[in-house]
C-alpha positions in Angstrom: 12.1 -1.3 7.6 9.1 -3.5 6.6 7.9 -1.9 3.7 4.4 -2.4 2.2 3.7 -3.1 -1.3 2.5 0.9 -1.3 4.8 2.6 0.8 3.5 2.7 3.9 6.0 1.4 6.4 4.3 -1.5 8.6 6.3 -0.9 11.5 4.4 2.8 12.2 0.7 1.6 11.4 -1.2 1.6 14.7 -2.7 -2.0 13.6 0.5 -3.5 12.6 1.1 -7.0 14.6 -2.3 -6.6 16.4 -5.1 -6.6 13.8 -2.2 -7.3 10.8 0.4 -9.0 10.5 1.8 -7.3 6.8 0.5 -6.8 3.5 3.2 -9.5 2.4 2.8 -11.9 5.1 -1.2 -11.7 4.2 -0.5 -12.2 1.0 -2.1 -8.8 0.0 -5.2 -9.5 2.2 -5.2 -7.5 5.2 -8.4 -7.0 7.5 -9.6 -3.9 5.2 -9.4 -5.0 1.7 -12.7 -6.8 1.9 -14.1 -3.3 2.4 -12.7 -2.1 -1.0 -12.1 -5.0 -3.2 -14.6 -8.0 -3.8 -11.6 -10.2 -4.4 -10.9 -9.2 -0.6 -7.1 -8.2 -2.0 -5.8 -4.4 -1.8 -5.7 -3.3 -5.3 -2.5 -2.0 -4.9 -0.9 -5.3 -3.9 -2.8 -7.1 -6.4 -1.8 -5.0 -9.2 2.1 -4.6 -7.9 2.8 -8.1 -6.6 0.2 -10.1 -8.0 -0.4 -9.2 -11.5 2.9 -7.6 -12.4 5.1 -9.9 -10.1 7.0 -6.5 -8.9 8.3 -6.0 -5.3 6.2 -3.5 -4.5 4.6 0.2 -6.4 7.9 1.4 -6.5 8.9 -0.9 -9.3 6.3 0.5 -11.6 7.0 3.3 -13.9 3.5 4.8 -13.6 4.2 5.5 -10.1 1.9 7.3 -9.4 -1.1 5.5 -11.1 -4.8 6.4 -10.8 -5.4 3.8 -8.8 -2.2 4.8 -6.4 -3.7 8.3 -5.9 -7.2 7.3 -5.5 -7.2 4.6 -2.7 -7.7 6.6 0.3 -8.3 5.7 4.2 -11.8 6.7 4.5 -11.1 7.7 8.2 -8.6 10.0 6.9 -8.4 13.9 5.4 -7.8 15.3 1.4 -4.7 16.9 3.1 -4.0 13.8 5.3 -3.9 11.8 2.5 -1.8 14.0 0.2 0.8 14.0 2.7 0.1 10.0 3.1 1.0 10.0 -0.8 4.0 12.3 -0.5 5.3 9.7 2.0 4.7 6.8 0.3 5.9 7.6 -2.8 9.5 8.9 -1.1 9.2 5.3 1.0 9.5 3.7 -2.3 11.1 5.6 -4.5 14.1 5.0 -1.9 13.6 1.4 -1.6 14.8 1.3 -5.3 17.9 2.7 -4.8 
């Protein structure tokens, strides 16, 4: 399973190995982080990887932060993205075991 640094498994996003390669193999840049970060990074990988030198959200005992639960996929519902969460967090919370 290629995991991203928030849970959302690579292999099942519709713009995986088209429009992006991997949050890891980007190096936390994909195509939409300049839409949401001016440092053109997803905040989530930033934080995670980046800042706190963790493998990914799951590592972090605030999971889930603020920040986690407020970065949402404009293109998306509130209930689309609660599930999203639900999801993720599950996605990582097993990756630790």
């Amino acid at each position: 399973m290629n995991l991203a640094s928030c849970g959302l498994i690579c292999d099942e996003c519709p713009f995986f190995q088209k429009e992006c390669p991997g949050c890891f193999n980007t190096r936390g840049q994909p195509f939409w982080a300049k839409d949401v970060s001016e440092k053109g990074i997803c905040p989530l990988f930033d934080c995670a990887v980046n800042q706190k030198a963790y493998r990914n959200c799951g590592d972090c005992s605030q999971l889930p932060c603020a920040m986690f639960l407020e970065l949402k996929d404009p293109n998306i519902s509130d209930a689309e993205h609660e599930k999203s969460l639900k999801l993720r967090i599950g996605n990582l919370r097993k990756s630790q075991s």
